[in-house]
C-alpha positions as CSV (number, residue, x, y, z in Angstrom):
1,X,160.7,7.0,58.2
2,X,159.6,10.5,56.7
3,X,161.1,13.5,56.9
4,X,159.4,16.9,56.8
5,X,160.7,20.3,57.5
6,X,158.4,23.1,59.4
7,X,158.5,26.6,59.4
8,X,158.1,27.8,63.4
9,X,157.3,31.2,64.1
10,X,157.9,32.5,67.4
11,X,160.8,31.0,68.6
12,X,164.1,33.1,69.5
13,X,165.9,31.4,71.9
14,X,166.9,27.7,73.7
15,X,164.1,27.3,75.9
16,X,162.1,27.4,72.6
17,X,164.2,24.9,71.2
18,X,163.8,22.6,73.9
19,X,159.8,22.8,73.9
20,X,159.7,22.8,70.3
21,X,162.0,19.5,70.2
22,X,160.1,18.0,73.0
23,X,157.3,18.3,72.1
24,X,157.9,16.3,68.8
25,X,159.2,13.1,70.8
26,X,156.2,13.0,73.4
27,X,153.9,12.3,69.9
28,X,157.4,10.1,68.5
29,X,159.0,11.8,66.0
30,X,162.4,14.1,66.2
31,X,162.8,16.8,65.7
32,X,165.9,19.3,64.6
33,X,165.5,23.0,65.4
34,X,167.1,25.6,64.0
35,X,167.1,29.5,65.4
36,X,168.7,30.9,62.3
37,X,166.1,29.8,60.2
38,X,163.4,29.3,62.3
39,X,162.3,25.9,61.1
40,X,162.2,22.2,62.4
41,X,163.2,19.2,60.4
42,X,161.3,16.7,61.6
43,X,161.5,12.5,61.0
44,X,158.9,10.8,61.8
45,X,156.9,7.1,61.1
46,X,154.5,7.6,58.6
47,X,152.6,4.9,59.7
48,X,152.1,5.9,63.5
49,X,151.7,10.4,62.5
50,X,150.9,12.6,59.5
51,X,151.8,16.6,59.3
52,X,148.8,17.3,61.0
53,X,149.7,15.6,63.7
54,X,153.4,17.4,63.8
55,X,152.1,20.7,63.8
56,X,149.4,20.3,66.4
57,X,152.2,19.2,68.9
58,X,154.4,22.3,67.8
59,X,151.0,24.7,68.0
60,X,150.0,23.4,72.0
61,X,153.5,25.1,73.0
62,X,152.6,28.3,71.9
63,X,154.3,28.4,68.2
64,X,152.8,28.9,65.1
65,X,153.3,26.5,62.2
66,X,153.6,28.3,58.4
């Protein structure tokens, strides 16, 4: 397993959290949010998603990935 860690902008509250963290597992990865920092750490199979594919999920819920 990988582990990455995102900066999200846009998120400010639990709802966020919630899409932001469900969204990863819908593609199978997990994902860790944190409000204070605004950034996910993500862990993921290498062999089944890249980055690309990480962000994309994050960015069709209305975040942006930078």
């Amino acid at each position: 397993m990988a582990q990455v860690t995102l900066n999200v902008e846009g998120m400010s509250c639990n709802h966020c959290v919630k899409a932001v963290e469900g969204a990863l597992e819908k593609v199978g990865a997990t994902g860790k949010v944190s409000l204070e920092t605004k950034q996910v750490n993500v862990e993921y199979d290498e062999s089944k998603l890249n980055v690309e594919d990480l962000k994309a999920a994050i960015e069709d819920q209305g975040y942006d990935v930078v």
